[in-house]
N, C-alpha and C positions, 0 to 999 in steps of 0.2 A: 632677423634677430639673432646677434649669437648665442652658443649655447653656452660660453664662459663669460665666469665673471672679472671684473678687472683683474682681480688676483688669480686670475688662470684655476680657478676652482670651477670642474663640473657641474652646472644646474640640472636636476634632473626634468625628465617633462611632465610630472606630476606639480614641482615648483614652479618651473618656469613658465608654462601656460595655466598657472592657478587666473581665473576669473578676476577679473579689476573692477567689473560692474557688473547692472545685474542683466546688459546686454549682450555678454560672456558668458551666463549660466548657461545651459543647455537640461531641458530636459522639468524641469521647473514653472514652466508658463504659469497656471494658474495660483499659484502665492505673489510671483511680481504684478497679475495683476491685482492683486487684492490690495499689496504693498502701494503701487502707484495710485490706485482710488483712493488708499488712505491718507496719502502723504499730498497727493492733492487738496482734496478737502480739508487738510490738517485734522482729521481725527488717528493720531498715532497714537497708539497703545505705550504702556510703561511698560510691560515687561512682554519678550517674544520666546514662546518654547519650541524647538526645531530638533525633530525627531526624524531620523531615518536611518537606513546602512549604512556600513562605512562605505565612506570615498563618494558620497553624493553631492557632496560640499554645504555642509551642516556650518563647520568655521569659517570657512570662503565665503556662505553667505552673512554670520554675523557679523565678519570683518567689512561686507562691503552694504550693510545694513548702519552699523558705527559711523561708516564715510560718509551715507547718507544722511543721517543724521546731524553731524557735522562740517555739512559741506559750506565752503565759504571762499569764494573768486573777487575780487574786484566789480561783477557788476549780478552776485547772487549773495543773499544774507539768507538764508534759508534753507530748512529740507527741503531735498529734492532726493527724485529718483533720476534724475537725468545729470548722468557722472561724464559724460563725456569728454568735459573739459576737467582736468585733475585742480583741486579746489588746495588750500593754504594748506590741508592736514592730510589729504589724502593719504600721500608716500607714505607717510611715519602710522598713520591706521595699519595700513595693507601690510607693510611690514612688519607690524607689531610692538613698535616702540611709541607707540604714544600715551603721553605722562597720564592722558586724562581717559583712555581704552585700557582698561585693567584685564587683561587676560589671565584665568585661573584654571588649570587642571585639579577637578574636583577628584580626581583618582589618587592624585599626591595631595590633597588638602582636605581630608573629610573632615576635620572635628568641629566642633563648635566655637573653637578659638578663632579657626581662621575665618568664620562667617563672624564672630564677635567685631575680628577686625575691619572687616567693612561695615558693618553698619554703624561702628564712629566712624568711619572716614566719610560715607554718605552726607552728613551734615555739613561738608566744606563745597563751596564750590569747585567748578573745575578751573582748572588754571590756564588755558590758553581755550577751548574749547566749548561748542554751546552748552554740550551735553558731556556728564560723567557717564562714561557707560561700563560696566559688567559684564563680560562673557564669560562666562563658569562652564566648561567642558566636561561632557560628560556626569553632569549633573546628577545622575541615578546614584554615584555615587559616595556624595553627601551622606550622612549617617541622621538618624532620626532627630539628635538633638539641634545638627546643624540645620534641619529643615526646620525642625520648629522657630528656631532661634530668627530664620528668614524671613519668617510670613509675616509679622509684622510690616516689616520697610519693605515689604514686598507688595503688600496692602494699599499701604499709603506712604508710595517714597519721596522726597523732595522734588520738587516739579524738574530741575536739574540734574536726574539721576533718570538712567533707563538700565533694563536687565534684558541679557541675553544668554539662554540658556539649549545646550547641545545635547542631546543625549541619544545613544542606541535604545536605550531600554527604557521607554518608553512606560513601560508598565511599574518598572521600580517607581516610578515618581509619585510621591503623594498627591492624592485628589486635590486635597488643598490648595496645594502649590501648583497644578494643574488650571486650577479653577482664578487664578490671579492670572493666568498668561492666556495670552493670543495663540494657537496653536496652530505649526502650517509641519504635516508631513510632508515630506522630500521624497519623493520616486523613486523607485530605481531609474536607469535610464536605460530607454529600447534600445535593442540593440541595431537597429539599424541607424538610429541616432548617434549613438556611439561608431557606428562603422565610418559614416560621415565628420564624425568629429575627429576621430586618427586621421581618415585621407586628409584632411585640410592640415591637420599636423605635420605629417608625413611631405605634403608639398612646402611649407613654411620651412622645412627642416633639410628639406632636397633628400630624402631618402627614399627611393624603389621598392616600391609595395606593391603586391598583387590584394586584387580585390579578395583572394579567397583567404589572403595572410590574415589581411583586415579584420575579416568575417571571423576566422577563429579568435582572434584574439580579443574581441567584444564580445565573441560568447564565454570565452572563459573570465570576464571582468564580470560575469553576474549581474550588469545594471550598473555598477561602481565607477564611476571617472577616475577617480587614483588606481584600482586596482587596474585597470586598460591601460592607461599611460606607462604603469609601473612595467608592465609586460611585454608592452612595447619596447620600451629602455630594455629590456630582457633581450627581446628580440632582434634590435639595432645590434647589440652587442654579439649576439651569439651570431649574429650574418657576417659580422666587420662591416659594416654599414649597411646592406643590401638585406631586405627580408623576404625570403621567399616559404612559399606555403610549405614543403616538404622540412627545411627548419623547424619553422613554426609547431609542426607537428610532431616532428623529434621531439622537441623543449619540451613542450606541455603535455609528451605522452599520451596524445590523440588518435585516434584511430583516421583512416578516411573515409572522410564523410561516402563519397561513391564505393566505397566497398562496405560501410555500414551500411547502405542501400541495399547492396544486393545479399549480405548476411539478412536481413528480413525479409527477402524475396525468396532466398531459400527456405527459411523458417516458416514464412507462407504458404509453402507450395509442400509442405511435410518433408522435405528430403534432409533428412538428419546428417546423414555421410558429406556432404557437401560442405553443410552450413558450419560440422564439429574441424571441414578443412580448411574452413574460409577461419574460425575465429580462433587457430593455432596459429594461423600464417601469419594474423595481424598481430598475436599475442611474438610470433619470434621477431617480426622488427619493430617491439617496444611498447606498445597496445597493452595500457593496464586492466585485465579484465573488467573491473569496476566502470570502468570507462566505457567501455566497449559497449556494457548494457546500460550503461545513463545514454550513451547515443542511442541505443536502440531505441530507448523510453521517449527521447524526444521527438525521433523521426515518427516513431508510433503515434504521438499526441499531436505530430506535424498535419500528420494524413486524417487523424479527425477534426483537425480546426479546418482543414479543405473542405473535408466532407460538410460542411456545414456553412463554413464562410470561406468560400473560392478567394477573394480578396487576399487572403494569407501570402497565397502564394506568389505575390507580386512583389514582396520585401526584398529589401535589396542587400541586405545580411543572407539570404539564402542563394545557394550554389542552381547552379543552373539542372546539376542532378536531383537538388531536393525539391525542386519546382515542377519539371517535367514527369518525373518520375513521383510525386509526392501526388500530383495530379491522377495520374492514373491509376494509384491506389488506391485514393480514397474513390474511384469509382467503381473497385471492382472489390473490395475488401467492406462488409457488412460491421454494424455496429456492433453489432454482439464479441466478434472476431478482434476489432480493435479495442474495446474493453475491458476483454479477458485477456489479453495480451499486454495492457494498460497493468491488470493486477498481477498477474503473473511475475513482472519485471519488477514492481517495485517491492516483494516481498522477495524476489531473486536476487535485489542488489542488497537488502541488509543482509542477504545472508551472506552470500559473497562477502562485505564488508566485514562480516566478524567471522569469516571461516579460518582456519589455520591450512587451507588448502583452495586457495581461491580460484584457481585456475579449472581444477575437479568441478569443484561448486557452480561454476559458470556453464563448464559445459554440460551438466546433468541440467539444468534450471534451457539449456537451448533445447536438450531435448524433451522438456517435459513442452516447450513453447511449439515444438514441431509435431506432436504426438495430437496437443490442445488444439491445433491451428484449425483443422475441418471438423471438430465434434458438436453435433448439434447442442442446444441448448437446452433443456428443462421444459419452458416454455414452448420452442418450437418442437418438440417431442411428444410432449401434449395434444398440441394442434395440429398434429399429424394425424394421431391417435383417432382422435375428434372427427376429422374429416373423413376417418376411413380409411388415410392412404396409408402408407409407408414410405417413411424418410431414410433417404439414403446419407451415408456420414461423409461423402466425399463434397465438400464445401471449401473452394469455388470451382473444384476440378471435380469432373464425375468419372473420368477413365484412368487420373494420373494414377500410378503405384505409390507407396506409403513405403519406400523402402525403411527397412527399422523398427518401423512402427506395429505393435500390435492393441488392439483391444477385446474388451469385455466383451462377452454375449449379456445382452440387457433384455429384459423381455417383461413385459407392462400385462397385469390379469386385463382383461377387455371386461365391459359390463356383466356381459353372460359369463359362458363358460371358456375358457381357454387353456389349451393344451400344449404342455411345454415338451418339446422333445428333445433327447440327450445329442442328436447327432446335430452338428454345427460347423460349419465350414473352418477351416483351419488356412493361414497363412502359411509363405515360405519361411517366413521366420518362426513360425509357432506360435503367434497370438491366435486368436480367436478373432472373425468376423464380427463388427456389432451390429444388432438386426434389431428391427422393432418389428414385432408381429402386427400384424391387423388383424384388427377386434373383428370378432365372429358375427354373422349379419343374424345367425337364430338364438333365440332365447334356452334352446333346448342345448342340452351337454354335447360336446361335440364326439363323435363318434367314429376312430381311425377305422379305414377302410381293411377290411380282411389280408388284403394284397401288404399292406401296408405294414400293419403289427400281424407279428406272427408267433403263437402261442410255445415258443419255445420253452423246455423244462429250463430252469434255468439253473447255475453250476450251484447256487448256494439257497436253498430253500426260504424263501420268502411266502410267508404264511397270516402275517399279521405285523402291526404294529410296534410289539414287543420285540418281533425277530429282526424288523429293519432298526430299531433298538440298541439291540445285541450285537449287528454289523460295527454301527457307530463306533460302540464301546470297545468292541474289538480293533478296530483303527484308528482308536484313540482319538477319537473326533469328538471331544467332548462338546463342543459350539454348538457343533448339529445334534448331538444327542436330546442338549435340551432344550433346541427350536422342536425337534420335532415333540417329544415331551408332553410340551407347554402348548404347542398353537394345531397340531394336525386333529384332527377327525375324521378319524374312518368312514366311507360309506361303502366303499366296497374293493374287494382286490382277487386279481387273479394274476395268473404268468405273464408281467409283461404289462400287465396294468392296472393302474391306482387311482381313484378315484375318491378322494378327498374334500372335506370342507376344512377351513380356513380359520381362528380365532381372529378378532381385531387387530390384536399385535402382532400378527403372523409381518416376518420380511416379507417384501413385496418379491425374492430371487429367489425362496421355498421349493416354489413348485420347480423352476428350471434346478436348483440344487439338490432337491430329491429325483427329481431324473438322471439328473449326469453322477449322482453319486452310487444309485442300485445300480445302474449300466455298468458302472468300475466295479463294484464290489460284487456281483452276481453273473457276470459273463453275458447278460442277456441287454438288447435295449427295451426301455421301459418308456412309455405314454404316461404323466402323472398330469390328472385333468382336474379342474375346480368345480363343485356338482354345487346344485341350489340346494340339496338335503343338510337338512342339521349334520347328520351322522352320528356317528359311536362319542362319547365324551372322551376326552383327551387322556393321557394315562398322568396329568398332573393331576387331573381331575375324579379319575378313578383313584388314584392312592392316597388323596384327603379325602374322599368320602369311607374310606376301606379305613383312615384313620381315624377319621371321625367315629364312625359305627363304634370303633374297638372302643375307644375313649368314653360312648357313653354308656356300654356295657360294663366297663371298670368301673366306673361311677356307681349303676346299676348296682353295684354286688355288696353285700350285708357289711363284710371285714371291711372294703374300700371305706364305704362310706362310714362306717365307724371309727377306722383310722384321722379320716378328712374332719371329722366332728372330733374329733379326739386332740388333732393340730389345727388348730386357727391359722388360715393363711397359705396349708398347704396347698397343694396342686397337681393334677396328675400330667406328668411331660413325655410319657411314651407307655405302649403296651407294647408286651412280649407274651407269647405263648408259649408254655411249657411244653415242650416233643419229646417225649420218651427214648430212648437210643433203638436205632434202628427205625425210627417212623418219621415221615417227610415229616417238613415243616408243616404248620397248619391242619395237618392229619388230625381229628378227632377221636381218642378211643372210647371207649363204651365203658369207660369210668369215667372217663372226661366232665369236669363239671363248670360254673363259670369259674367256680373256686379256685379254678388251676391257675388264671391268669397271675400272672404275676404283675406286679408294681415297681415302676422302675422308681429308684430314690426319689424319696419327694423334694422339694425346693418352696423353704418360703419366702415368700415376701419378706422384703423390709418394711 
């Protein structure tokens, strides 16, 4: 077939292999055969709505739905699905010039007038043809009064009139006018479909294609017949006839696919240095980050449709790397790992997408992906707990190094008692070790060994509550001042060790954060253990009960409550004690009466 026309004008290959029947669609099966039981039986419907993406052949197939309809040969007077032979109308259908196939772009025609004007025209016959037909494109964008204005003749059109209507947006359409049509959604199309559909092009066309050109360019069509052909034509042109992959890859600012491979193989195995040199390298010959990580996203989602349905990996749109290598991830890579890695990435690409520094933004989101790659789960940190044992964080390597990488010290109370200690392993790079303790097998408070804590004085007196308090407030740690505040209870303390109970909303990191914080601020290391005793009430607790008392002592006194009966509404909002100069606060002298109290402004209600 040449690719010009008599007047030496370019056809492109999106026009020139558009479908002539409906044994040319690709990708479609299940509406042709609905259409062909219909049309056999002669139950055709009056009006057909056809919804899908662009470039799946939404017009291609109302045009060659029109054919059918009007088809008519020398020895067929009838619809038929079977176009084989081109019938009296065909040509002038397919091209679009037939008197009695009214093609309308509802994007240039919303108003009510130009739907007024078909439904007088509906009342004549057609002029050369069985059937008048109607295909309204993109029909969603009709405006309210033109859909009203339709459903009438839309109802009940003249037995001589059919509708055919296009549309992406499926959702804009009124139910009404919904509920009048036959509806067939159009698919995207697989891409291995599509990959098969170029090669047979590509030979018809005598242009030298590798299989892996193919593959990218049916992945970048999204499902779309126009958009793949269109790209193709892209890609003929940008070879000078010849397309080859490393092209292709140029053009559409691709990465490769075998080096997206092993950028997630690094990212799996935690080596952050690697993976920040592998995703520069592809960023300097043209690799738009964006990109970079939607491939990652898909090889990730590749290796979990393996993991689950082996079959995947037989597709013939896939590289001989994503196959062999897709295979042996999914059997050494856990669900949990590709999941998290699943969300990680899609919350990495919008940011990336709206960052003003994309490039930055890509490679901080690899290393939060190589930091996340072996950390246990929640769940399995639980069931560790459970069991008794201790889980190690190194998942699916137990020896490799984490170069780069540091973490948390996490540490879980056990049922009984457990004792958090300040000293904790330290990496080359300065993170911390993450370690899960195992829970104590006796019920009784656990008790460090003599050798073990040793009763040093320590550089900064530590005597009570109040004093570890005072540390806080001194270090400006205001967070922990009023964790410990609000949740600790004393039950006992000496140099070096603390023994505490817990309120319900204590953090579950307390006890390890009041360990490594006395160790820093007192010179000494400290044991801080969780005891079964109530203990001392918390000091939120001691200074609302210390305010309480005071308040109903003010109450208590003859003036107060004279005044309070004197103001309707008042209220007492704070005591203060009266201190003589020269005497603490709280000091009582031996004139002291409750008299002395003073009344802070009263405030009433509205």
């Amino acid at each position: 077939m040449d690719t010009k026309t008599p007047d030496s004008a370019y056809r492109v290959l999106a026009r020139k292999y558009r479908p002539q029947n409906f044994d040319d669609l690709i990708g479609q099966e299940p509406m042709v055969r609905t259409l062909t039981n219909a049309f056999e039986t002669g139950r055709i419907a009056q009006a057909w709505m056809l919804t899908g993406v662009r470039g799946v052949g939404k017009t291609t197939t109302a045009r060659i739905l029109a054919r059918a309809l009007n088809y008519k040969t020398a020895d067929i007077e009838k619809p038929t699905i079977d176009l084989t032979v081109p019938g009296e109308h065909c040509q002038a259908i397919m091209e679009g010039r037939h008197v009695d196939v009214i093609e309308m772009d509802a994007a240039s025609h919303t108003g009510i007038d130009d739907i007024r004007e078909i439904i007088e025209q509906v009342r004549y016959r057609p002029v050369s043809a069985r059937y008048k037909v109607y295909i309204i494109d993109e029909v969603h964008m009709l405006s309210n009064q033109a859909f009203n204005g339709l459903l009438k003749t839309l109802e009940e059109p003249p037995p001589h009139v059919k509708f055919i209507f296009a549309t992406t947006e499926i959702r804009k359409v009124p139910i009404t006018v919904l509920s009048r049509c036959q509806r067939f959604d159009l698919r995207r199309i697989d891409t291995s479909v599509l990959t098969r559909h170029l090669k047979k092009i590509a030979d018809l066309e005598a242009i030298a294609v590798d299989d892996a050109s193919l593959a990218m360019i049916a992945r970048a069509g999204e499902g779309s017949v126009r958009d793949s052909l269109s790209i193709f034509d892209q890609a003929i042109a940008h070879g000078a006839g010849a397309v080859e992959a490393e092209a292709v890859r140029s053009m559409l600012g691709l990465a490769d696919r075998a080096r997206i491979i092993d950028l997630f193989e690094m990212l799996m195995a935690g080596d952050v240095a690697s993976a920040l040199r592998e995703f520069r390298a592809q960023y300097d010959v043209g690799a738009d980050p964006s990109v970079v990580l939607t491939d990652l996203a898909d090889f990730n989602h590749l290796v979990t449709r393996i993991r689950f349905t082996p079959d995947v990996a037989d597709d013939i749109s896939l590289s001989e790397d994503e196959r062999t290598r897709g295979r042996d991830f999914a059997e050494k890579l856990s669900i949990r790992v590709l999941s998290r890695t699943w969300q990680m990435l899609l919350k990495g690409i919008a940011e990336v997408d709206s960052s003003s520094r994309p490039v930055q933004s890509a490679e901080m989101l690899l290393i939060r992906l190589a930091h996340a790659a072996d950390l246990p789960t929640l769940d399995e940190a639980l069931k560790s707990l459970e069991e008794g044992g201790t889980l190690s964080t190194q998942t699916p390597r137990a020896d490799s190094p984490r170069p780069g990488n540091g973490g948390a010290t996490m540490a879980r109370p056990a049922p009984a008692d457990v004792v958090a200690s300040s000293r904790g392993s330290v990496n080359s790079n300065g993170g911390a070790t993450m370690r899960l303790v195992e829970p104590a097998a006796r019920p009784e408070p656990i008790v460090p060994p003599q050798s073990v804590v040793e009763e040093t004085a320590p550089t900064v007196p530590v005597n009570s509550i109040d004093d570890i308090i005072a540390l806080a407030d001194k270090q400006r740690n205001m967070q922990f001042k009023i964790m410990v505040k609000n949740c600790v209870r004393l039950v006992s303390l000496k140099p070096g060790r603390l023994e505490i109970n817990l309120t319900d909303n204590a953090p579950k990191t307390l006890l390890t954060d009041l360990s490594q914080k006395l160790s820093d601020w007192t010179g000494i290391r400290w044991m801080v253990s969780l005891s079964r005793e109530q203990g001392a009430a918390t000091i939120s607790e001691t200074e609302t009960a210390k305010r309480d008392s005071l308040l109903s002592d003010a109450r208590a006194d003859p003036d107060v409550a004279a005044i309070l009966a004197k103001f309707p509404g008042a209220k007492i909002i704070n005591v203060r004690i009266s201190t003589p100069a020269g005497q603490a606060d709280g000091e009582m002298t031996s004139g002291s009466m409750p008299g002395d109290d003073t009344l802070a402004p009263a405030e009433e209600d509205d």
